[in-house]
TIRO-715528 format. One line per field, with one value per residue (C-alpha): residue number from 1; residue in one letter; x, y, z. Coordinates in steps of 0.2 Angstrom, whole numbers, plus 5000, padded with zeros to 4 digits. Each point is the difference from the previous one (the first is absolute). Example, Ala and Ser with C-alpha at 12.3 -4.5 7.8 and 13.67 -1.06 7.14 Angstrom:
// TIRO-715528
n 1;2;
res a;s;
u 5062;5006;
v 4978;5017;
w 5039;4997;
This chain:
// TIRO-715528
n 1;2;3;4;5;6;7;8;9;10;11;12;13;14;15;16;17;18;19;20;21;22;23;24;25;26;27;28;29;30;31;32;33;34;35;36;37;38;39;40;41;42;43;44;45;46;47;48;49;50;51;52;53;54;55;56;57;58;59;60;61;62;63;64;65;66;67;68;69;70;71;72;73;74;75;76;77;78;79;80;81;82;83;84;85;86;87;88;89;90;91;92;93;94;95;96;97;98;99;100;101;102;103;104;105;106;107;108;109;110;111;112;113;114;115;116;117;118;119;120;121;122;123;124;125;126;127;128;129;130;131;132;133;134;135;136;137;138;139;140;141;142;143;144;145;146;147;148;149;150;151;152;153;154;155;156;157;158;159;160;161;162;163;164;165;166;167;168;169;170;171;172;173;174;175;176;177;178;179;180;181;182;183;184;185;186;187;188;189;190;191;192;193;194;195;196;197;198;199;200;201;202;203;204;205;206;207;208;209;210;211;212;213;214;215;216;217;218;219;220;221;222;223;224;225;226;227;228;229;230;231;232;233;234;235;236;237;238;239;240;241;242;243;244;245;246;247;248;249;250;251;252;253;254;255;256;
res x;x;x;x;x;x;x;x;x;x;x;x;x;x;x;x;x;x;x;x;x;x;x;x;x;x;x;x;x;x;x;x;x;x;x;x;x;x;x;x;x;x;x;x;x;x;x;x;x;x;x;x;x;x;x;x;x;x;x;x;x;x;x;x;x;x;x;x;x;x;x;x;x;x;x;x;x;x;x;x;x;x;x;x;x;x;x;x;x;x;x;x;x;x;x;x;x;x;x;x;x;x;x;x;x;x;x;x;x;x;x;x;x;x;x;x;x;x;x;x;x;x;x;x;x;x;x;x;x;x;x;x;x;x;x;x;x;x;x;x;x;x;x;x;x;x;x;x;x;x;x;x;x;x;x;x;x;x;x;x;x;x;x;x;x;x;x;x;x;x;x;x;x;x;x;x;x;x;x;x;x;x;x;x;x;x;x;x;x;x;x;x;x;x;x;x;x;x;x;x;x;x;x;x;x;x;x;x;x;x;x;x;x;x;x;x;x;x;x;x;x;x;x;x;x;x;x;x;x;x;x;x;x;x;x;x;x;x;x;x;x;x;x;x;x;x;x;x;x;x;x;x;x;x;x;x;
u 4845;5004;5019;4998;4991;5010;5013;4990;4996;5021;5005;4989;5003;5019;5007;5007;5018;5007;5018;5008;5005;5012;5005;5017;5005;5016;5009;5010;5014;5012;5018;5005;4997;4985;4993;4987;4993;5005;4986;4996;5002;4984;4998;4984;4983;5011;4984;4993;5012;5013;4988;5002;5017;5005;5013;5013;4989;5016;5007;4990;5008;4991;5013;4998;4998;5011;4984;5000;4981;4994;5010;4990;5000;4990;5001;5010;4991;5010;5014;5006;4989;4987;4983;4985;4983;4988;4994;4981;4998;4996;4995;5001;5003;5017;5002;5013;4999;5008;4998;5011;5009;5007;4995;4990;5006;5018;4994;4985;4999;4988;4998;4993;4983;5000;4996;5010;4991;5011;4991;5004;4994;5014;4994;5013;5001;5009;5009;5003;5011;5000;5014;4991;5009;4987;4985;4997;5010;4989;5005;4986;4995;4987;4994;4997;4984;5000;5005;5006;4997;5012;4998;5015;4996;5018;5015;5017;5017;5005;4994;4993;5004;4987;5007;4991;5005;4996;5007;5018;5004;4983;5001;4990;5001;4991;5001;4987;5003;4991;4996;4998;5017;5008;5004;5006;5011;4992;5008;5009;5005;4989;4990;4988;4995;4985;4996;5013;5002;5005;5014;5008;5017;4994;5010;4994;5009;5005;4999;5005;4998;5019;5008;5008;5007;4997;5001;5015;5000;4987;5002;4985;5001;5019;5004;5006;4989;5004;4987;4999;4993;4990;4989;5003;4993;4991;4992;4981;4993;4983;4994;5014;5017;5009;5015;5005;5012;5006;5014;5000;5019;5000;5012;4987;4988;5000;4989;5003;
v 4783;4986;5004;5017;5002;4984;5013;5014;4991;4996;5017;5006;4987;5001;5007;5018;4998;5019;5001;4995;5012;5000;5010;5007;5001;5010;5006;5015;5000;5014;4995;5010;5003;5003;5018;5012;5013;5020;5011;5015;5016;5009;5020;5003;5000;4993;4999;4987;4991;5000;4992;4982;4991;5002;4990;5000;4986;5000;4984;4988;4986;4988;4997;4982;4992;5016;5001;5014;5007;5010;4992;4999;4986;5004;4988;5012;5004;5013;5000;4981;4996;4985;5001;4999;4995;5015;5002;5004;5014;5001;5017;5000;5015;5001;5011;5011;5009;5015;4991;5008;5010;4985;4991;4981;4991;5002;4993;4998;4990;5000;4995;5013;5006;4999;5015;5006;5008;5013;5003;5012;4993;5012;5016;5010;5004;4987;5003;4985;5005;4984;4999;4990;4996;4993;5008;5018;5007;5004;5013;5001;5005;4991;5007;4991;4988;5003;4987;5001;4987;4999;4989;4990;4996;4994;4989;5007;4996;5000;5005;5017;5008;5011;5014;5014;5014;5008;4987;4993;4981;4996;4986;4989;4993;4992;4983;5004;4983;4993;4983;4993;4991;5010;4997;5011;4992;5000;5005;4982;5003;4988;5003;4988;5002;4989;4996;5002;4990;4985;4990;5014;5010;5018;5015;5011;5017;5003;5015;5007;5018;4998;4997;5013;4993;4982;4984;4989;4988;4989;4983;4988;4986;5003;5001;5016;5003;5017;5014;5012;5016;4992;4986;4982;4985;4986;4984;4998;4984;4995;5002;5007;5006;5003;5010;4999;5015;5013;5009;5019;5008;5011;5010;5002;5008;5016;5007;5017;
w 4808;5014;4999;5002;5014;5008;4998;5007;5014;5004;4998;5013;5012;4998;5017;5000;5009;5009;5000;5017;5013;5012;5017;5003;5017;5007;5016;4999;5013;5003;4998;5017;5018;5004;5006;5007;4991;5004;5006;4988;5005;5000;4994;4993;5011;5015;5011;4988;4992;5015;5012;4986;5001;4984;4993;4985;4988;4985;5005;5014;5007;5011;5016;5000;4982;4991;4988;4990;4999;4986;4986;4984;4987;4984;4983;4987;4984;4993;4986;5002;5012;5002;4987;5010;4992;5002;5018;5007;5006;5019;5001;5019;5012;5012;5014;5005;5017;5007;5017;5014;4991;4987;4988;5002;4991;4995;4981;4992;4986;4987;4981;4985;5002;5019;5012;5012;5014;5012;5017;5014;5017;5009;5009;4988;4982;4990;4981;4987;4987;4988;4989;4984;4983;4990;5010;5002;5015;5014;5015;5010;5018;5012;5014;5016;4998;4981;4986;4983;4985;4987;4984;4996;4983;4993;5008;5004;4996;5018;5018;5003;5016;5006;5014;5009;5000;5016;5009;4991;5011;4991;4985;4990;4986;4985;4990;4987;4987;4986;5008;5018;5003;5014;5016;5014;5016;5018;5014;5001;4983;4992;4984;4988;4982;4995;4984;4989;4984;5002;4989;4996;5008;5004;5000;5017;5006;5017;5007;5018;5003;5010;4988;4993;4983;4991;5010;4992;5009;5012;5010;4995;5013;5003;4980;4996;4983;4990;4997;4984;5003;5015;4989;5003;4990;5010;4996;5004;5001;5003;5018;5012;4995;5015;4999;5018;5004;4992;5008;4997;5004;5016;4986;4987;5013;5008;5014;4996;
């Protein structure tokens, strides 16, 4: 009786260790002279929307460091990809605005079971036409003050763009995953993903919506490192990875 609950007594107070996590940290860099951004040309509700300066967002590159912004860096989980233990659910709400006359922000990342919340604070009817796989496709219309709620319930094999149809130059697009590990680049360029598993080398998908076909090839810190169908393997050790630079070619992005 003594020995067993000697026993009992050890199993309780034996300490409960969580797997380690580390941070990756990464600049994105484009691999070409720097440039500004074109005006759009404005069509529809001119005496709305032509009173914003309104820019092509595609490809934006910051004049001074050559940071890309808006590059996305998710761990892959598809066919051949990294196993990930089952995630919480965070259940949290994002916003995407129609805020003169574009959308804010460029992505919105989420993970399954999140909501996605689509507001209207322009003085003109807006139109989001999401182009889900995995969810039901939504083409809906919010007038000015007005929001929709939309229930992403399931992840997606890869970015959603989300495009009104009354005005065209307007684009959005959604990372909907089935775990938190996404980053997307700053203005600078820069990105952090917290938490990862540590110990391990991870498999994460880069995606930039410039880039017309796969990424072959990027520079990590001067070394040129080959890309298959735009994944690339990186180890994660505990605390912070940081990866430095990654070069992007000026000739794997395209503005227009």
């Amino acid at each position: 009786m003594r020995v067993a609950i000697a026993l009992a007594a050890l199993f309780v107070a034996a300490p409960v260790f969580a797997q380690e996590t580390g941070t990756l940290k990464v600049k994105f860099v484009y691999g070409g002279a720097a440039f500004k951004p074109e005006p759009l040309n404005v069509t529809k509700d001119v005496e709305v929307c032509g009173k914003h300066p309104l820019m092509n967002e595609r490809l934006l590159v910051d004049a001074e460091s050559k940071g890309i912004q808006n590059v996305v860096l998710y761990v892959y989980t598809g066919r051949g990809g990294s196993k990930l233990p089952p995630q919480t659910a965070t259940n949290a709400t994002h916003v995407l605005a129609n805020d003169k006359c574009r959308f804010e922000p460029r992505f919105v990342v989420m993970q399954a079971g999140d909501t996605l919340k689509i507001t209207n604070p322009d003085a003109v009817g807006h139109n989001a036409n999401l182009n889900f796989f995995a969810n039901p496709a939504q083409n809906i219309t919010i007038p000015p003050g007005a929001e929709k709620m939309i229930k992403v319930e399931k992840p997606e094999p890869a970015p959603i763009p989300v495009d009104c149809n009354i005005h065209p130059w307007m684009r959005a697009y959604i990372i909907a995953v089935d775990h938190p590990f996404v980053g997307v680049s700053d203005k600078n360029g820069s990105l952090e993903i917290k938490g990862l598993p540590a110990g391990e080398k991870l498999t994460f998908r880069l995606y930039h919506e410039a880039a017309g076909s796969a990424i072959k090839e990027v520079m990590i810190d001067g070394k040129a490192t080959a890309m298959k169908k735009n994944l690339l393997e990186l180890d994660i050790k505990s605390g912070m990875n940081d990866y430095g630079t990654i070069t992007i070619p000026a000739d794997a992005l395209s503005a227009q």
